[in-house]
DOLUM-24163 format. One record per residue: residue in three letters; x, z, y of N, C-alpha, C in turn. Coordinates in steps of 0.02 Angstrom, whole numbers, plus 50000, padded with zeros to 5 digits. Layout:
N
ALAXZYXZYXZY...
This chain:
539
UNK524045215258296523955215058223523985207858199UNK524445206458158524655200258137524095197358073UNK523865204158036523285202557967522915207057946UNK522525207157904522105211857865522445215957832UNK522945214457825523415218857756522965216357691UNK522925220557645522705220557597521915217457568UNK521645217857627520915219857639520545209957640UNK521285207157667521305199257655521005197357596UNK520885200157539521075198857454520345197657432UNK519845199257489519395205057469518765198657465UNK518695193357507518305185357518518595182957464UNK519135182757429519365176557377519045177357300UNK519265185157308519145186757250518365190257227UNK518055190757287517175193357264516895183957272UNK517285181057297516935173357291516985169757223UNK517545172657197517715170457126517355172057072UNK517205179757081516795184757040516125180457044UNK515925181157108515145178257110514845173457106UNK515365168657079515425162057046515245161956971UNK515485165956945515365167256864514845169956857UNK514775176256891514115181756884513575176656914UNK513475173756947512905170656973512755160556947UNK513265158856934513325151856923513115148756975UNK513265152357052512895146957097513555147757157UNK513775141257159514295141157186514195141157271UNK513845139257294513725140057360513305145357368UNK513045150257358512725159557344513595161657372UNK514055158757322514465164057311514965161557370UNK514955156857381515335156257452515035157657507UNK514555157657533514325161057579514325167757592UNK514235169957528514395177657532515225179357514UNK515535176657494516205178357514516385176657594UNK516135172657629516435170257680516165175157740UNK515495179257715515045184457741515485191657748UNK515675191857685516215195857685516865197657716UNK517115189157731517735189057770517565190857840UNK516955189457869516785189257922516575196157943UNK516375202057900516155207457904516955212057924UNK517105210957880517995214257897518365213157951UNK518465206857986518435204958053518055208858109UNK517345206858111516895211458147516905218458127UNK517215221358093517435229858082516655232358057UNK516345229158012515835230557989515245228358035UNK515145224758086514515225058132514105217358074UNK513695218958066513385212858017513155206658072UNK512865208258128512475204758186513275200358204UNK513805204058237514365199958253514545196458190UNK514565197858131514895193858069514405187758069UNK513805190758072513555182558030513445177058101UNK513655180158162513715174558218514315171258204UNK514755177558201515555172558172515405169458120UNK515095168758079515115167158011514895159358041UNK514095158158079514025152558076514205148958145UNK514925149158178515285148558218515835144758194UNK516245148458118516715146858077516665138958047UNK515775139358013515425132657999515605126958023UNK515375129358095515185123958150516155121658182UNK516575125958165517225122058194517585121358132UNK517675121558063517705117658029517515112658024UNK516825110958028516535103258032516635098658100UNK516945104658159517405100358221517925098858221UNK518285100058170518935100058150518815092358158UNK519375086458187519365081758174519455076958097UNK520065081458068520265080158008519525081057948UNK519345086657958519025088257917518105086057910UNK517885082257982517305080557991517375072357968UNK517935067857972518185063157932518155062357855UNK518655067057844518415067657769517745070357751UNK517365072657781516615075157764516415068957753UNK516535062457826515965057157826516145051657786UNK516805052257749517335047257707516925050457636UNK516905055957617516635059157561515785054157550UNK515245056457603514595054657610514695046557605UNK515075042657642515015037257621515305034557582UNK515755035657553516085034457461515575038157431UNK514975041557414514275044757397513825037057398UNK513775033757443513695028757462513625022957433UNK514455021357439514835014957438514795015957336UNK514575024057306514475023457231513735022457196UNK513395023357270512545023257256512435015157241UNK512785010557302512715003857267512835002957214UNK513625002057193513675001257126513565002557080UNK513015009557058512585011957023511945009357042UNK511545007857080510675004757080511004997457070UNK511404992757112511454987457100511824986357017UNK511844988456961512214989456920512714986556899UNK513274986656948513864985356939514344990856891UNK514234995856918514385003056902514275001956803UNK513475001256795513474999056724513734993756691UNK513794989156722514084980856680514774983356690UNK515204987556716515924986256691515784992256655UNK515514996856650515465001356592515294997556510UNK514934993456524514874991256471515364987756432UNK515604983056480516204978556464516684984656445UNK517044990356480517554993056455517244994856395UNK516684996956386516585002656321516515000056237UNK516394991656270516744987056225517444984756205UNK517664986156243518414988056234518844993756205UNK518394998856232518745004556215518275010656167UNK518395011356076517735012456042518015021256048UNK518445025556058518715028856033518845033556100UNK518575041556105518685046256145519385047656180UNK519985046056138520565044356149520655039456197UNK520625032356166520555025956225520345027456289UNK519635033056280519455031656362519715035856413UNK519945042956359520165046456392521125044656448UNK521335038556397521955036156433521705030756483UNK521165028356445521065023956524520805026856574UNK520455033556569520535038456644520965039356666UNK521555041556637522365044356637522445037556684UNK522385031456662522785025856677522625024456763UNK521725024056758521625022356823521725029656878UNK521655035956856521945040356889522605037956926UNK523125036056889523695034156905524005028556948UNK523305024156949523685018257002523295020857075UNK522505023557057522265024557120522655031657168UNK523275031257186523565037657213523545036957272UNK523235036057328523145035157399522855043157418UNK522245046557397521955050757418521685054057354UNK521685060057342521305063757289520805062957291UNK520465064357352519785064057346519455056657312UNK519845052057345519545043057338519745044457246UNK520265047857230520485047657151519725050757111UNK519695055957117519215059957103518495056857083UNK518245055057144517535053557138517685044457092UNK518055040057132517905033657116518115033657038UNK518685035657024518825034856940518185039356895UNK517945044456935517495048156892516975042456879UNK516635039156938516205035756939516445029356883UNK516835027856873517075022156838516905022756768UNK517335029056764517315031456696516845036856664UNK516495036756690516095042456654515435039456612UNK515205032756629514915030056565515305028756503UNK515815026356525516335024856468516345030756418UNK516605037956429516675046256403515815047456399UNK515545044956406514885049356372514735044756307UNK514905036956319514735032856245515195032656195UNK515695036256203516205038056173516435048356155UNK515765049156192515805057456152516335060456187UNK516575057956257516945063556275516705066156343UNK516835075856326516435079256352516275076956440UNK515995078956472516155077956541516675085556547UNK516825090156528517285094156548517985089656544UNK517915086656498518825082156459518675078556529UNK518125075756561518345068856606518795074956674UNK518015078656689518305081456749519015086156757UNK519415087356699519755089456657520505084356702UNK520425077656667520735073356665520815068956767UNK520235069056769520165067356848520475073056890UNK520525076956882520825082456930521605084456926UNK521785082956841522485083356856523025077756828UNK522395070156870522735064756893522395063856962UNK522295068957010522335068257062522935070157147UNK522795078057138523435080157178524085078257126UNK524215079057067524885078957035525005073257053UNK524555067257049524895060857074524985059957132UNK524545063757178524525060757247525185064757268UNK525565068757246525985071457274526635070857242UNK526495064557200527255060857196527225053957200UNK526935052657247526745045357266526815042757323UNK527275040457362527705037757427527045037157460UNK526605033857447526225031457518525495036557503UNK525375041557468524735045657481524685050157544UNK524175053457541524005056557597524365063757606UNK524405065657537524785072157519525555071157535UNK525815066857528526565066457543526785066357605UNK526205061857648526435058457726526375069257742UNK525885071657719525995078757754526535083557757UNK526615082257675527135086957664527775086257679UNK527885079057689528765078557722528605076157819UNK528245078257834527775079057905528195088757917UNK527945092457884528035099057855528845099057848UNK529145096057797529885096057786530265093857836UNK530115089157886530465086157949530625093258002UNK529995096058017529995100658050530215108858054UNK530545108957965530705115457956531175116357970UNK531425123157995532255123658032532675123257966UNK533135121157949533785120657905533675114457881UNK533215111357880533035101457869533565101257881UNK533795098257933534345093557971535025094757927UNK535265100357922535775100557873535995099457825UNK535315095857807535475093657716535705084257748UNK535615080557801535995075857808535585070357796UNK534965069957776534415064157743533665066557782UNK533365059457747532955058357798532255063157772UNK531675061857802531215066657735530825062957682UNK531205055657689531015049557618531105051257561UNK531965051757594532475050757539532415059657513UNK532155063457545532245070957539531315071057476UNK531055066957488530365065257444530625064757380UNK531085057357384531185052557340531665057357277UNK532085059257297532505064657268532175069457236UNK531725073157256531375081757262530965079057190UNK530705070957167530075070257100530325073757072UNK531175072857032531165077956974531155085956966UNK531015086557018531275093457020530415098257039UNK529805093357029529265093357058528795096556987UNK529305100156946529015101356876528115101256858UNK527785106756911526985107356888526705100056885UNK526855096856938526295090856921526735084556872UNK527395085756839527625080356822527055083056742UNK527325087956732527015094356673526335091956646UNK525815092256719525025091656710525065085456674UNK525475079256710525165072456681525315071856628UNK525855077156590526245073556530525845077956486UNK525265083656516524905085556464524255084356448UNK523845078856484523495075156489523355069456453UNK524065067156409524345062256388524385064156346UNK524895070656316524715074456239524085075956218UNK523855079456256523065082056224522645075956216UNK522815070256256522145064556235522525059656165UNK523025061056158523405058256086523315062756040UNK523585068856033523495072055983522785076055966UNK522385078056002521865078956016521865089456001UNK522505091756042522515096956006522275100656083UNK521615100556076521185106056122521295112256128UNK521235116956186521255121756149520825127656228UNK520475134256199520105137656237519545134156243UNK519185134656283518485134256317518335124756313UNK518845123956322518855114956311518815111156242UNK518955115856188518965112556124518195114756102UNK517725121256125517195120156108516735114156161UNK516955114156220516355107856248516805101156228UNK517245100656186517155093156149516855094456081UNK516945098156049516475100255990515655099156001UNK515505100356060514795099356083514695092256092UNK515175089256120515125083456140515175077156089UNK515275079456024515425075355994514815077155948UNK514295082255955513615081855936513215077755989UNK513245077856042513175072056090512825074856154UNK513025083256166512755087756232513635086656255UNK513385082856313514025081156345514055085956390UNK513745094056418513925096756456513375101856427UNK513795108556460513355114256443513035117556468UNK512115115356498511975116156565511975124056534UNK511585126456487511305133456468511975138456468UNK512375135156488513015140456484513395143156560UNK513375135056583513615134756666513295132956720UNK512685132556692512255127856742512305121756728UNK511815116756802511835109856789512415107456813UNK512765099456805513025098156820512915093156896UNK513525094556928513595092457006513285084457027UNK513235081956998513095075757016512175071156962UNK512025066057012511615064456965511695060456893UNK511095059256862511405055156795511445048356806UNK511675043456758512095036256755511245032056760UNK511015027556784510585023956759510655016456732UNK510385015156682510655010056640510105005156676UNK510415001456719509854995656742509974989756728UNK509534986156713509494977656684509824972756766UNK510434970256768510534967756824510834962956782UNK510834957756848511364952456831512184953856856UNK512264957656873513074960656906513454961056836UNK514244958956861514784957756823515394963156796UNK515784964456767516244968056793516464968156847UNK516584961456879517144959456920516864965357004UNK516024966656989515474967457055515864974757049UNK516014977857010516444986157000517004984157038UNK517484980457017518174980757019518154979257100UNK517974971957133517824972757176517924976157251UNK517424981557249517554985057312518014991857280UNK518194992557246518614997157221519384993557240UNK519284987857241519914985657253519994984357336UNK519504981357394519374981957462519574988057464UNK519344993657446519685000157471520375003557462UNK520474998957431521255000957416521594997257445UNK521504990957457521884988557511521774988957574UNK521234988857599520984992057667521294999557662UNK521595001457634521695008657663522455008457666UNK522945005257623523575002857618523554998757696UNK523204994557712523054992757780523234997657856UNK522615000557846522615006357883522845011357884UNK523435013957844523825020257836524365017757888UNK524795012857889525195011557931524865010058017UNK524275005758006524005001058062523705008558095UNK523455014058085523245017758124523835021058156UNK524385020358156525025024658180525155020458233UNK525255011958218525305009558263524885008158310UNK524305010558298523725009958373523895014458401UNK523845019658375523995025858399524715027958461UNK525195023158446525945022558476525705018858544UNK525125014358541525095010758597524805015858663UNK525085017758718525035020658762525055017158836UNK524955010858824524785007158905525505008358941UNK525855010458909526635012858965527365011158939UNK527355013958904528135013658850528145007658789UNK527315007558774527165004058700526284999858750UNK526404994158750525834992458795525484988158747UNK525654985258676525344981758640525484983858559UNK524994981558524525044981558457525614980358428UNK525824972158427526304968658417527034974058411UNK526884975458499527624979858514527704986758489UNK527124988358460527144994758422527464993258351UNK527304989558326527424986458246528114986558270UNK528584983958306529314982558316529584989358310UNK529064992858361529565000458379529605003958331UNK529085004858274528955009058230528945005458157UNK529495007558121529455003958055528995006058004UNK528785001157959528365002157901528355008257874UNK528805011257858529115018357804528785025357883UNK528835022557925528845026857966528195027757980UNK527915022957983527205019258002526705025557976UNK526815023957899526595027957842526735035157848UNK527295037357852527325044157863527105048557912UNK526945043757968526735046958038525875045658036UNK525455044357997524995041057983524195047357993UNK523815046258027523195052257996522915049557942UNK523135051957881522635047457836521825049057842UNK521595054557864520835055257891520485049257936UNK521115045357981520765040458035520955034157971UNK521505033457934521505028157892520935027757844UNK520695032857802520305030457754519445032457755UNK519555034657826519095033757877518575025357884UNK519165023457916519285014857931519115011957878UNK519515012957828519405010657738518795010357726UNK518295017157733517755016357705517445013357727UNK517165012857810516745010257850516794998857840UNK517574999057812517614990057821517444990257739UNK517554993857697517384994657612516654992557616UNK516424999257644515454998157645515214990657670UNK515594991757722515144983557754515304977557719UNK516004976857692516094970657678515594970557589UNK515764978157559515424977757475514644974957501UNK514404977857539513334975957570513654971157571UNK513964967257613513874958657612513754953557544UNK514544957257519514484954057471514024955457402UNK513694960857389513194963157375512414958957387UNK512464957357448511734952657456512004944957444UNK512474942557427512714935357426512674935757367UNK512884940757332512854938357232512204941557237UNK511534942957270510894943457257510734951257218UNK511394955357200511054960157166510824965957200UNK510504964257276510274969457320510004964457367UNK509334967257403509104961057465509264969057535UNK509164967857586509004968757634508624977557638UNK508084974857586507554979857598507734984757570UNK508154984857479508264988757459509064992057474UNK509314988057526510174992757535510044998057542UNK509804996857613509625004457648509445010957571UNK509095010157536509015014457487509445016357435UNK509955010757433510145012457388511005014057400UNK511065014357487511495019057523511365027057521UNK510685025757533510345034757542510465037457478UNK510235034357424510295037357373511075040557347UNK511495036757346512095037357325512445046057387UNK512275044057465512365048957503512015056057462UNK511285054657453510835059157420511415066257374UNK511575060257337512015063157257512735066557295UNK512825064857365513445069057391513115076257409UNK512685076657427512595082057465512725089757453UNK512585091357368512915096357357513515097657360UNK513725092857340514805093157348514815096257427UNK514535090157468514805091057564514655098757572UNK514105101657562513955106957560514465112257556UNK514655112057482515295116657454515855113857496UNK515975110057515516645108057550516575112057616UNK515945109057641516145113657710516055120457686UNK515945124457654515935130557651516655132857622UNK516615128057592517475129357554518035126457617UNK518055124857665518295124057719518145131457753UNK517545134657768517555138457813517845144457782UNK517755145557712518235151157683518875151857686UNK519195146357684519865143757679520055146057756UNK519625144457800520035144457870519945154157888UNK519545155757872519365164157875519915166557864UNK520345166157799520645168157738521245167757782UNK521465161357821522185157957823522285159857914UNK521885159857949522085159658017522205169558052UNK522595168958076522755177158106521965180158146UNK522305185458132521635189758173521205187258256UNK521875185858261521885183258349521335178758342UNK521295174658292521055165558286520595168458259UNK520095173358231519625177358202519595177058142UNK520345175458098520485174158029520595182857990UNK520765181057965521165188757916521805189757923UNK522195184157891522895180757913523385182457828UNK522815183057762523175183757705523725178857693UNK523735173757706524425169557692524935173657728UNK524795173657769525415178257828525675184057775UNK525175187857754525175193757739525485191957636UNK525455187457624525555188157573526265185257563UNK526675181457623527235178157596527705184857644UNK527395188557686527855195057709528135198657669UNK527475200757628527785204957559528305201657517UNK528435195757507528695192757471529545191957499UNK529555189757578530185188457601530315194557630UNK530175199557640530315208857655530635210257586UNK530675206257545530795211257498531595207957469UNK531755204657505532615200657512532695200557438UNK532445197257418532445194757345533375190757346UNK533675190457286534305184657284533905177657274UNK534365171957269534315167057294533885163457203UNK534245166157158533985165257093533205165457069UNK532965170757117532415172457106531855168657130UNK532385164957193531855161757251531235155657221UNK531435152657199530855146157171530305148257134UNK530555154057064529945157257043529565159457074UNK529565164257134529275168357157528935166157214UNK529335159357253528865156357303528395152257258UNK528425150157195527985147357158527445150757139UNK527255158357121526895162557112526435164757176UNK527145162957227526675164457282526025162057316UNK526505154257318525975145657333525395148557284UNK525525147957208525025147157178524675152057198UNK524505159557202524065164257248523765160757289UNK524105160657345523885157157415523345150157402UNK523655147157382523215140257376522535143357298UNK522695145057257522115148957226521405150357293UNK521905156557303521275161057339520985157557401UNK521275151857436521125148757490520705142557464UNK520885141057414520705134357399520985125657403UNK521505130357425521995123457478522605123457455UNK522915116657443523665116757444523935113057499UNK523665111257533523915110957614523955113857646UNK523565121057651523605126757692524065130857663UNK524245129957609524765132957570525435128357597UNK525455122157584526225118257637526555120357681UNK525885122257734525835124357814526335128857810UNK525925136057757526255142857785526725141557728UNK527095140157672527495141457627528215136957674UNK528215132657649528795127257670529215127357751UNK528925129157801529435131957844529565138857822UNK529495142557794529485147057768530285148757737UNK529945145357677530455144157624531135139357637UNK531165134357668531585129957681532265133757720UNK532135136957770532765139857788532885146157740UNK532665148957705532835155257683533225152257621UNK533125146557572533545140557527534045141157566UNK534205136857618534795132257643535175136957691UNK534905143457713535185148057716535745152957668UNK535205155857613535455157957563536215154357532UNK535995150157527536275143357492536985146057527UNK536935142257588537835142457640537855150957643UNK537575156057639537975162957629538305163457570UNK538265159857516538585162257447539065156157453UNK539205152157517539885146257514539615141157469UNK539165137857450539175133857412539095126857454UNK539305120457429539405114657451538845111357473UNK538695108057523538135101557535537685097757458UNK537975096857426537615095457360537495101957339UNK537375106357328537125111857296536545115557350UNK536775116957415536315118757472535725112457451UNK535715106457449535115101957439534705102457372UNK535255105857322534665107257256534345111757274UNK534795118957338534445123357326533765121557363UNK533865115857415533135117257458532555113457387UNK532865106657375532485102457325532135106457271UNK532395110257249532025115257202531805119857224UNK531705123557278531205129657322530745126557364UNK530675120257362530275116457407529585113457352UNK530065113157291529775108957262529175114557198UNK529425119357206529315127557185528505127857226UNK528825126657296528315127457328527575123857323UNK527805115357322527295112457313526945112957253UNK527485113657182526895116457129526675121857114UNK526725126957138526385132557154525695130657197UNK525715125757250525025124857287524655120257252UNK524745115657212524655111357188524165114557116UNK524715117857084524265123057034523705127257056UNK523845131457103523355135557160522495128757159UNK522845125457179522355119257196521845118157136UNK522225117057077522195112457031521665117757001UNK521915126356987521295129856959521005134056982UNK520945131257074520335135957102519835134557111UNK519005138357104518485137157088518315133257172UNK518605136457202518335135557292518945129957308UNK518965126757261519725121657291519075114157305UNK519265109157355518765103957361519065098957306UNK519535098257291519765093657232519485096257174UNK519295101157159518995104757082518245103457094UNK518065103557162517355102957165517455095857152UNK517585089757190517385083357169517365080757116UNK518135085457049517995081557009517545082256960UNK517265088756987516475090356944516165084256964UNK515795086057026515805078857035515815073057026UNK516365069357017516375063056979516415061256917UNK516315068656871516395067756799515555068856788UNK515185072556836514415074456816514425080756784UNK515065085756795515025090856755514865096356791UNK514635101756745514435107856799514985112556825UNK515175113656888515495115156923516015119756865UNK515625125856859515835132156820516285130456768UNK515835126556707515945123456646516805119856668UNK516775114456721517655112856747518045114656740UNK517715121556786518415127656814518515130656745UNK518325134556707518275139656625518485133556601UNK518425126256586518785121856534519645122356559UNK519555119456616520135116556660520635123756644UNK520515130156657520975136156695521445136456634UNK521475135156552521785137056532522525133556512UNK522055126656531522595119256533523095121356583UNK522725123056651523225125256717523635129456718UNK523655135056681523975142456662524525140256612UNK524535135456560525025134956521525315128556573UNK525045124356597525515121656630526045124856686UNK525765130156712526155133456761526605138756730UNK526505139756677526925145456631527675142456628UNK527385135856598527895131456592528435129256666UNK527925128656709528385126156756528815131356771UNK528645137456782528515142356834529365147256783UNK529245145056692529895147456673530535141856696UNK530305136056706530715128856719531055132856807UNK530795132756841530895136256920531455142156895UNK531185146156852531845153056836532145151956833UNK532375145556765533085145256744533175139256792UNK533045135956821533325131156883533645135056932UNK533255141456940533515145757004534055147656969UNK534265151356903534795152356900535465148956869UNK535065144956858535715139356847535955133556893UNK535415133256952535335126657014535415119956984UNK535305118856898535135114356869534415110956853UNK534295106656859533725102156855533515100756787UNK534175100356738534285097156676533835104756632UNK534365110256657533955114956619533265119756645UNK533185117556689532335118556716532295113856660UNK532205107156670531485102856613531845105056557UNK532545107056529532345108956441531905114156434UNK532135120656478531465126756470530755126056468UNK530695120256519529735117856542529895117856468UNK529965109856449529845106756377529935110656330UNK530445114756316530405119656261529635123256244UNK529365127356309528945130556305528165125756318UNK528405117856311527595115256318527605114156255UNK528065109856209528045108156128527625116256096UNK528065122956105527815127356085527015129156080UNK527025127056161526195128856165525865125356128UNK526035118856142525485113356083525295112356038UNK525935118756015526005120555932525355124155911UNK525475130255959525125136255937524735140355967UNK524455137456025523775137156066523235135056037UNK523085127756005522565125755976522385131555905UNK523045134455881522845138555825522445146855844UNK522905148555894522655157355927522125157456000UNK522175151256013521545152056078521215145356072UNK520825146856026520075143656032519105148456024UNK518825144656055518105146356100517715145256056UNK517025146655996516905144055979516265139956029UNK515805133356017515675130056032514745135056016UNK514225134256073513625138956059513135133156069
């Protein structure tokens, strides 16, 4: 038995439910993941909840994933300083003197979203942290921040040459059978594929409208309505929000004490994205030194072959130590109080790590075959889809509907990469050479079913409640989890409407030009006449 069949559906969607009905997001993952585990064990409750806390315990052995746990806790950390030492506040202040207007701050989220593209997660929390004094003295909601932080996180990180999301996904594209035929490398197969990458080009360019024109609309236009009475979040509606509050402390710290280690980590990790590939090459035999690794393995390659888990790994650990140093040299921390005011900042991670690993162990339930003690719904959901010998026209929409499912109900758009993209890639470049068409047309067809693919997972990502990028940027905005997801879902739905008609007429025209007139046709429309027929009122 390859899956659950149907019965797969059954963890995603009572986890979703019991998210709303209960407002307690870790209740409801546990008991979805209780669930997954019950169906497995054929109903025995005693075998489920051993599997259950079995599932826990090798998610958090996962190498990848016990990294990013301890990269998460100490960026928790590395934000606790700059909040007690009040660095965190003195560049809040300085920007918020700069910037008087809900608009302003909301583009200078947009802005720093946009350069920090290395890792979602590092996007997420650190710009939240940046900016979220700025959006509360300026009346904008924490839904608008976490709003804004989330879809300038994966959308950027996944058109951005050196992030963590890219080195995977053309990792993924190297390895799929019909690659090789298109004649290019999986750079140049990146570099090519942006325009054709509609959902996340979509998200940023609507991120950018709505904070100019200010035309809100659903569940998001009443928590700025609130917010501009000055309840920046709606605990009585969604609960509290994920993170602790800002404290305004009397320090002598500068802007510059913010900018700072925000900037060490970005280059320490630009550092270490390549430099961990090349340690890694050194094998005492073939490659016996550093030096001679750097020769064998070029920069571009460096990067693509890279774990970014051991890179920004590395990042954090030389970030932390070098920010404490310099931290006790400009005096705005001694000795006695680091230690505390490490704990503290860890403190304020703990609910997130929590949901992550649980939102890890659902994800892996959901995605791995029966054999592996999974369900095996990805399996089961892209069968139905390629059993059903769809034409070649149809293909991008429908693997886009699909991703987006998959990465939805899993929480993941990497586990969505995994199973979609070898998938999809030969059944393109297949299709493609049965109907005779030329080398340039076989490459739109993969460039656009590939690219189908990724914004389908990307969207999946972008508005699932159990996704870890939706959790952080509660998270780093201070908003309540729930309140996010109900602001965020309706922004995500017209963005994918849009893409998802852009994918149709691309599929049937294998034009690029008229994919983005359709997107754009139907985003102007929306902008029109969304803010007028779907709005929330504000309670």
């Amino acid at each position: 038995m390859e899956t659950f069949g149907i019965l797969g559906i059954i963890p995603p969607i009572l986890t979703i439910a019991l998210a709303f009905i209960t407002k307690d997001v870790i209740v409801s993952l546990f008991l979805g993941i209780l669930s997954g585990t019950l169906i497995v064990a054929g109903g025995n409750p005693g075998v489920a909840l051993m599997h259950l806390t079995d599932a826990v315990a090798s998610s958090l052995a996962d190498g990848w994933n016990i990294r990013i746990f301890l990269f998460c806790a100490l960026l928790g950390g590395l934000v606790g300083m700059m909040q007690k030492t009040g660095a965190a506040g003195s560049f809040g202040k300085w920007a918020s003197a700069k910037l008087k207007t809900n608009t302003g701050s909301q583009l200078m989220t947009f802005f720093f979203g946009m350069i920090i593209f290395i890792d979602d997660y590092f996007n997420s929390l650190t710009v939240g942290t940046v900016m979220r004094p700025i959006s509360d003295k300026t009346k904008t909601s924490r839904a608008k921040l976490a709003y804004i932080l989330d879809s300038t996180a994966a959308p950027v990180c996944i058109i951005a040459p050196i992030s963590s999301w890219v080195v995977t996904v053309m990792s993924i594209v190297k390895d799929s059978e019909g690659f090789t035929k298109l004649g290019i490398t999986p750079f140049e197969f990146f570099i090519t594929s942006i325009p054709y990458n509609l959902y996340a080009l979509t998200a940023l360019l609507l991120v950018v409208a709505v904070a100019i024109t200010k035309r809100d609309f659903g569940p998001m236009k009443a928590s700025e309505e609130l917010a501009k009475q000055g309840k920046l979040f709606n605990a009585e509606k969604y609960g509290q929000a994920t993170s602790g509050k800002d404290e305004d402390i009397e320090s002598k710290a500068r802007p510059v004490d913010m900018l700072f280690p925000i900037l060490v980590l970005i280059v320490s990790a630009l550092i270490f994205f390549p430099l961990t590939t090349w340690i890694s090459a050194v094998d005492g035999e073939n490659i016996t030194s550093l030096p001679q690794a750097m020769r064998s393995i070029k920069l571009a390659d460096a990067f693509k072959d890279t774990d970014a888990s051991v890179a920004l790994f590395y990042a954090i650990i030389i970030t932390i130590t070098v920010t404490y140093i310099y931290y006790l040299v400009r005096r705005l921390m001694d000795i006695k109080t680091a230690g505390e005011t490490l704990q503290s900042g860890i403190k304020q991670m703990v609910p997130a790590l929590i949901i992550l690993a649980m939102a890890w162990t659902i994800g892996g339930i959901i995605k791995s075959s029966p054999a592996d003690g999974g369900l095996g719904l990805g399996k089961f959901l892209s069968t139905v889809v390629v059993n059903g010998r769809f034409p070649f026209a149809f293909i991008p929409v429908i693997v886009f509907i699909l991703s987006a499912l998959i990465a939805f109900a899993t929480g993941t758009s990497w586990g969505t990469f995994g199973i979609m993209i070898p998938l999809v890639m030969p059944i393109a470049v297949e299709l493609a050479e049965t109907h005779g068409l030329d080398l340039a047309h076989i490459s739109n067809a993969a460039y656009i079913s590939i690219a189908a693919v990724i914004g389908g997972a990307v969207f999946g990502d972008h508005a699932s409640p159990i996704s870890d990028t939706t959790i952080l940027s509660s998270t780093g905005a201070g908003c309540p989890h729930l309140e996010h997801v109900a602001t965020q879902m309706p922004y995500a739905v017209f963005t994918a409407v849009c893409a998802a008609s852009g994918f149709f007429v691309g599929g049937l025209t294998m034009n690029i030009t008229a994919a983005w007139i359709t997107n754009l046709i139907l985003f102007v429309l929306g902008l029109i006449f969304l803010p007028k027929y779907l709005s929330t009122q504000a309670h």
